[in-house]
SEPA-507937 format. One record per residue (C-alpha): x, y, z; residue in one letter. Coordinates in steps of 0.2 Angstrom, whole numbers, plus 2048, in hexadecimal, padded with zeros to 3 digits. Each point is the difference from the previous one (the first is absolute). Layout:
XYZA
...
***
This chain:
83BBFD41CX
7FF7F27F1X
7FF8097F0X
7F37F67F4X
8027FE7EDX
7EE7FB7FCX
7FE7FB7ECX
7FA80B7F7X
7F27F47FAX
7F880C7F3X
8107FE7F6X
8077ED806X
7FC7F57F2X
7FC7EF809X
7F180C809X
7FB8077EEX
8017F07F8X
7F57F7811X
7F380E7FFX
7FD8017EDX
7FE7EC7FFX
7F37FF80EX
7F580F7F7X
8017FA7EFX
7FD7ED80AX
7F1806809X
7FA8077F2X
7FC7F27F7X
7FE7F880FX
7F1809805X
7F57FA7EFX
8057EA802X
7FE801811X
7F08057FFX
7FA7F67F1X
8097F0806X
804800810X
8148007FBX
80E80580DX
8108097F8X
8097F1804X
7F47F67F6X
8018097F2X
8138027FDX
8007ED803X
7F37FF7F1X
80B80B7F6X
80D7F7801X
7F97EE7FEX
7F68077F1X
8128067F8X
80D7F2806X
7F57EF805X
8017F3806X
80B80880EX
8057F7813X
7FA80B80CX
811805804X
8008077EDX
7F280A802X
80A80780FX
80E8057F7X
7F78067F2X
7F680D80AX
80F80480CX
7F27FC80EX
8017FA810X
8007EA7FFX
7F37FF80FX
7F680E7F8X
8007F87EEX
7FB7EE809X
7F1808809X
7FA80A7F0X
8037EF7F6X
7F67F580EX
7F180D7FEX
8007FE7EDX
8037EE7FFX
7F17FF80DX
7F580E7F5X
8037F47EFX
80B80E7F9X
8117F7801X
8017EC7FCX
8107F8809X
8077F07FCX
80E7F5808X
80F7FF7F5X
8037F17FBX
8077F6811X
80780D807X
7EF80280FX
80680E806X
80180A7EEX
7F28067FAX
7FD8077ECX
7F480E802X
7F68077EFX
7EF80B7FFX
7F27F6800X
7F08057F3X
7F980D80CX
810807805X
8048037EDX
7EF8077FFX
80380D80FX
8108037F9X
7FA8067EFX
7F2809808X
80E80B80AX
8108017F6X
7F980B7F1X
7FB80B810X
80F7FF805X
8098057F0X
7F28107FDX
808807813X
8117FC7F8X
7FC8097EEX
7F780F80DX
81080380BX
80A7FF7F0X
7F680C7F7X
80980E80CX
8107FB7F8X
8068057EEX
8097F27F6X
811803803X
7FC801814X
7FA7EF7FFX
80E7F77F7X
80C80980CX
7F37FB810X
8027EE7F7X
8127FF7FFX
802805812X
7F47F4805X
80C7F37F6X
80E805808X
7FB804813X
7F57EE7FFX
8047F57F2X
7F27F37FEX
***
């Protein structure tokens, strides 16, 4: 008989880490969907066009640590909604420079100041001291 080492998932922190990112995700999630139609994929992609632009689509995919075909799906469904404008780089046909277009800067700053009240709420059960040490940790376990 095989004996089995299952992981004690309750305390394994690639599991913790999974499981707290999708709630706090879905979270948000739930309010932009609704209102706009926006997948999480969508969004992230936002974010990070909204932060970094003008970004290749293989940018944004670093940047969100995100699968590439995922990210080129969610980028076609934005360009094709008129929330992401993409240009060719220069000669280079098969680069493309993408930035927000006017209506994706307008759903963006519709949803990140709702996105940074969920961040200020989850926060809120942290005293000051735990959140520098949360932050440093963060620094050090995924440096940006």
């Amino acid at each position: 008989m095989t004996d089995h080492a299952p992981l004690k998932l309750e305390r394994f922190l690639p599991y913790r880490l999974s499981i707290l990112s999708n709630t706090v995700s879905q979270a948000i999630a739930r309010e932009y969907q609704q209102e706009f139609g926006l997948s999480m994929t969508e969004w992230r992609v936002m974010a990070v066009l909204a932060r970094f632009e003008p970004l290749s689509a293989r940018e944004v995919a670093e940047h969100t640590a995100m699968d590439k075909v995922a990210v080129s799906r969610a980028l076609s469904r934005l360009v094709e909604a008129g929330r992401v404008d993409r240009e060719r780089h220069g000669n280079d046909r098969r680069r493309s420079v993408l930035r927000l277009s006017e209506e994706g800067w307008r759903v963006h700053d519709a949803v990140a100041p709702r996105a940074r009240n969920h961040e200020r709420e989850m926060l809120a059960q942290l005293s000051r001291e735990e959140i520098d040490t949360l932050a440093r940790i963060l620094d050090k376990l995924a440096p940006v």
